[in-house]
ZAVORO-71845 format. One record per residue (C-alpha): x, y, z. Coordinates in pm, 1 decimal. Layout:
BEGIN
ATOM:X:Y:Z;
...
This chain:
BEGIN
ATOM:-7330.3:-1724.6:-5410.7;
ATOM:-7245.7:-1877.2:-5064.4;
ATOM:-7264.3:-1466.9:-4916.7;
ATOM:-7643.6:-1465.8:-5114.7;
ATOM:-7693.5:-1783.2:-4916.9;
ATOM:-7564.4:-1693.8:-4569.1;
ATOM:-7740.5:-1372.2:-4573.0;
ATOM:-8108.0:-1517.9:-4666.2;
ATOM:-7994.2:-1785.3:-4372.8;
ATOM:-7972.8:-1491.8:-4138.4;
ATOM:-8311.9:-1265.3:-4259.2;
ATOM:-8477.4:-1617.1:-4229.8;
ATOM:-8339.0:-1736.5:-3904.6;
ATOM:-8407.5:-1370.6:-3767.5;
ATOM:-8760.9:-1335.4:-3877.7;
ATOM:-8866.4:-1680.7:-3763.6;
ATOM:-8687.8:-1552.9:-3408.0;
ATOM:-8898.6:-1253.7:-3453.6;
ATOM:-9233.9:-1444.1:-3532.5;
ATOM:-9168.6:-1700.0:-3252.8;
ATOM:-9154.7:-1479.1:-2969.6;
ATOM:-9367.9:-1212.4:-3076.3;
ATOM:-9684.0:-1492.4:-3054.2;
ATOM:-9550.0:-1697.8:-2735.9;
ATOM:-9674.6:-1688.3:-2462.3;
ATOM:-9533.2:-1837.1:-2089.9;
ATOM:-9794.5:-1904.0:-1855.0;
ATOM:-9586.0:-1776.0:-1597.4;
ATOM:-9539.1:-1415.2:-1755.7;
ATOM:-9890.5:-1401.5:-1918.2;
ATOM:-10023.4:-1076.3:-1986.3;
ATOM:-10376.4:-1090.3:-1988.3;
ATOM:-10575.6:-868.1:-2292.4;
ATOM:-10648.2:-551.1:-2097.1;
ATOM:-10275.1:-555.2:-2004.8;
ATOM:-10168.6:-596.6:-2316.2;
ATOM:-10393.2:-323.2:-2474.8;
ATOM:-10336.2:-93.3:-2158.0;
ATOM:-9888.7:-116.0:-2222.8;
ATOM:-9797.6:224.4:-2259.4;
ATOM:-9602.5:202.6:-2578.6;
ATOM:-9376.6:488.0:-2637.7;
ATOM:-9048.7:597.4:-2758.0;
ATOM:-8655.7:550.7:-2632.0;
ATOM:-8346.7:706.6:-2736.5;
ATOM:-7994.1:565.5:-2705.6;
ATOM:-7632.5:710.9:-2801.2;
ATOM:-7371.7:427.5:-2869.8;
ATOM:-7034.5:391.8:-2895.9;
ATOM:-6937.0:52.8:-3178.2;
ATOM:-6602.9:-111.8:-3213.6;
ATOM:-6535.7:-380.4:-3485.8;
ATOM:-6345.3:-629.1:-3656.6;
ATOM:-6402.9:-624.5:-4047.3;
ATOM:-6432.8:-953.9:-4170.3;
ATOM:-6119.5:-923.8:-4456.3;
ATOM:-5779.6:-791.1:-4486.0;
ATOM:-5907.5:-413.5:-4664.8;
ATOM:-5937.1:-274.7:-4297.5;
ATOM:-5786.2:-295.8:-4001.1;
ATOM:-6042.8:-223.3:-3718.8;
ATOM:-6351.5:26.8:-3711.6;
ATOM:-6514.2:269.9:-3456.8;
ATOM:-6809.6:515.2:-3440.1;
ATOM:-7119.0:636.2:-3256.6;
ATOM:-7467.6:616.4:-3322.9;
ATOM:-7778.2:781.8:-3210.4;
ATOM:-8091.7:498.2:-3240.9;
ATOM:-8458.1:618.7:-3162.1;
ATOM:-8676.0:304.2:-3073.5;
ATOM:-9047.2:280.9:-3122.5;
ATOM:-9196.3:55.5:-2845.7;
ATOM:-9501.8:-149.6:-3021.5;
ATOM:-9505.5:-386.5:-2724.8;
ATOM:-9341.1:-493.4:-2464.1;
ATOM:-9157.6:-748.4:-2665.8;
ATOM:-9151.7:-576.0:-3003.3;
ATOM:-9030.3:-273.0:-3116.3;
ATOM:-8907.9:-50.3:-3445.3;
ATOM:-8581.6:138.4:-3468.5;
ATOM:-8403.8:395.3:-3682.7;
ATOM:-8010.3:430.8:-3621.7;
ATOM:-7771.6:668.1:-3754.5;
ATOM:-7449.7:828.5:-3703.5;
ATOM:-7082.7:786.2:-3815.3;
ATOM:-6819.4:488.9:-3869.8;
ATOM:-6486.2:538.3:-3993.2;
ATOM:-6331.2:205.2:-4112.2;
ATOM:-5932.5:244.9:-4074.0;
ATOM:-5712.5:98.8:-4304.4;
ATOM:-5369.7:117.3:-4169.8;
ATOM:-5037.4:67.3:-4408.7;
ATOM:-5027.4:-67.8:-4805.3;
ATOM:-4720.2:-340.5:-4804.6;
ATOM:-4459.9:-115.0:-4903.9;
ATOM:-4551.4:84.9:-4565.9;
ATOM:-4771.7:386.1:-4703.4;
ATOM:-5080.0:487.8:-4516.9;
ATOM:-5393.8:423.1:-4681.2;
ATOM:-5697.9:645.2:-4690.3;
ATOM:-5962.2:536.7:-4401.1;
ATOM:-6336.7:521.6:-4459.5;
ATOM:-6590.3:708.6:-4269.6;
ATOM:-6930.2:731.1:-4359.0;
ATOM:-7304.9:797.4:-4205.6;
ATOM:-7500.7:446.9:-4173.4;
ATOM:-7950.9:489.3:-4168.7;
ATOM:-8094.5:211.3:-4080.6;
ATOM:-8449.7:119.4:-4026.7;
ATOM:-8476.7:-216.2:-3809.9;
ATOM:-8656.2:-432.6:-3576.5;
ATOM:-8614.7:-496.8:-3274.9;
ATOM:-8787.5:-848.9:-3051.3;
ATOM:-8721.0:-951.1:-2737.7;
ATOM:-8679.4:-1313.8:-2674.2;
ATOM:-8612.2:-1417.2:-2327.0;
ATOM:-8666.7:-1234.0:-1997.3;
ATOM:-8767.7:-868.3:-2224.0;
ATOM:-8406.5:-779.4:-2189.4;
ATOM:-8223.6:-1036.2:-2454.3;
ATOM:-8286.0:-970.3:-2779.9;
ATOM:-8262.1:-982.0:-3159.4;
ATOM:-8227.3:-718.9:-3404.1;
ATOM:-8225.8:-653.4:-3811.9;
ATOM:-8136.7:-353.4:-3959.7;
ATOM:-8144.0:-234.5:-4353.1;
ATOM:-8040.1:77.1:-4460.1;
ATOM:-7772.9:268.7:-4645.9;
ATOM:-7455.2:389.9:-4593.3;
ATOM:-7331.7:752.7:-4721.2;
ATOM:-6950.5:767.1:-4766.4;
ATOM:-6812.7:1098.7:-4595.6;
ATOM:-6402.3:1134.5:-4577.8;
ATOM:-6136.0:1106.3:-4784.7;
ATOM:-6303.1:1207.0:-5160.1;
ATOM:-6474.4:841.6:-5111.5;
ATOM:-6821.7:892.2:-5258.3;
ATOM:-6965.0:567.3:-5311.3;
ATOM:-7316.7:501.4:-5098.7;
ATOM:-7370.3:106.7:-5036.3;
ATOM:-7654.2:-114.3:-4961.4;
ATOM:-7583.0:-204.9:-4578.9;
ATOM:-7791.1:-490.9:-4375.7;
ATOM:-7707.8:-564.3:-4016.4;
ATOM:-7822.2:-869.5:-3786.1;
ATOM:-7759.1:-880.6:-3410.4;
ATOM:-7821.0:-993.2:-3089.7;
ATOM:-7794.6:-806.5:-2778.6;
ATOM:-7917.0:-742.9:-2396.3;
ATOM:-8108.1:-429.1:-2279.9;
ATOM:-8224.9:-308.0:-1929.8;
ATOM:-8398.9:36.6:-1909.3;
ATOM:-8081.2:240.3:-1956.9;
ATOM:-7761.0:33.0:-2105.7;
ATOM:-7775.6:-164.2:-2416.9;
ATOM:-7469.2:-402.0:-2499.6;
ATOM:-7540.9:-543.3:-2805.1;
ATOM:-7343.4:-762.6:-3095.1;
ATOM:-7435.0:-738.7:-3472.8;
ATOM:-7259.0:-849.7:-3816.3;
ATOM:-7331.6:-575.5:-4081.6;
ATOM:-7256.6:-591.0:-4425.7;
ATOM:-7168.8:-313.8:-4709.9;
ATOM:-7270.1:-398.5:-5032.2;
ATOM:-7003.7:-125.7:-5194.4;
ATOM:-6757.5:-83.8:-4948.1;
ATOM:-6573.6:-460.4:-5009.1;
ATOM:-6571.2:-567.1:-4635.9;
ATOM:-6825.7:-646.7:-4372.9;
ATOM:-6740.5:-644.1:-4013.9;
ATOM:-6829.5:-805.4:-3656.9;
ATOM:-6895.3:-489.2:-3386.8;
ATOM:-6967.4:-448.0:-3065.5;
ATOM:-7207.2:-163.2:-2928.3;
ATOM:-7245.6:-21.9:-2598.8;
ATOM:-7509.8:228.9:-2516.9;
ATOM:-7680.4:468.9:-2278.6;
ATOM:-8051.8:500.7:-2333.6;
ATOM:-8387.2:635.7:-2193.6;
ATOM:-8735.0:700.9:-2235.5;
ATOM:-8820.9:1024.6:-2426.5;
């Protein structure tokens, strides 16, 4: 119940993030309507490298590498699709026998707004993960919200995500290299 809770806390508090700066405007920064209709939109791709801490005692620690193709709608506001592979390691049982790790492929759909300067932002992913290694064959439900910063080629970024079917969640860090296609 109180996971059910914290997660419609998060897709609420990220959406009314999204909403909020997607429609403000600083009179400062401006754009005026022929800007706005005249901003080439276009699309970037980025390769990552994530680190994490699950959240419970199944798994130890967790790294992979993603590929993420971003769909620029505006300046501020953009669409994302990220895939690639993280294996979740388990380490030793208590009576010291090694445990079989997780890997699996993540695709996520997301979005992507940018809410101070166009280089901090927030993030919200949903997608599934496909379980790869070790005769595991379960596929889970996975949602992931995150914050992050983003100049035109490095993208450091911070995200919770949450399996569904793979009984632990984690915190991860991302760092990424990324361009303009």
């Amino acid at each position: 119940m109180i996971s059910r809770n914290l997660k419609f806390i998060c897709l609420a508090a990220i959406a009314f993030l999204s909403a909020n700066t997607t429609f403000a405007q600083d009179s400062a920064t401006a754009n005026t309507e022929s800007e706005i209709k005249n901003y080439d939109q276009g699309f970037r791709l980025g390769f990552g490298l994530n680190g994490g801490l699950p959240t419970d005692n199944a798994y130890d620690w967790s790294l992979g590498g993603d590929v993420r193709l971003q769909y620029d709608l505006s300046k501020r506001t953009s669409l994302t699709l990220t895939t690639g592979f993280t294996n979740l390691f388990m380490g030793k049982d208590d009576n010291g026998i090694d445990q079989k790790d997780l890997g699996f492929i993540p695709a996520k759909a997301g979005f992507k707004a940018f809410i101070w300067e166009d280089q901090f932002y927030v993030l919200g992913e949903v997608g599934a993960g496909f379980a790869v290694t070790n005769g595991y064959d379960d596929t889970t439900f996975l949602w992931a919200p995150g914050i992050g910063y983003a100049n035109k080629y490095i993208d450091i970024s911070v995200r919770y995500e949450d399996y569904n079917k793979f009984k632990t969640n984690q915190v991860a860090l991302r760092l990424a290299y990324g361009f303009d296609l």
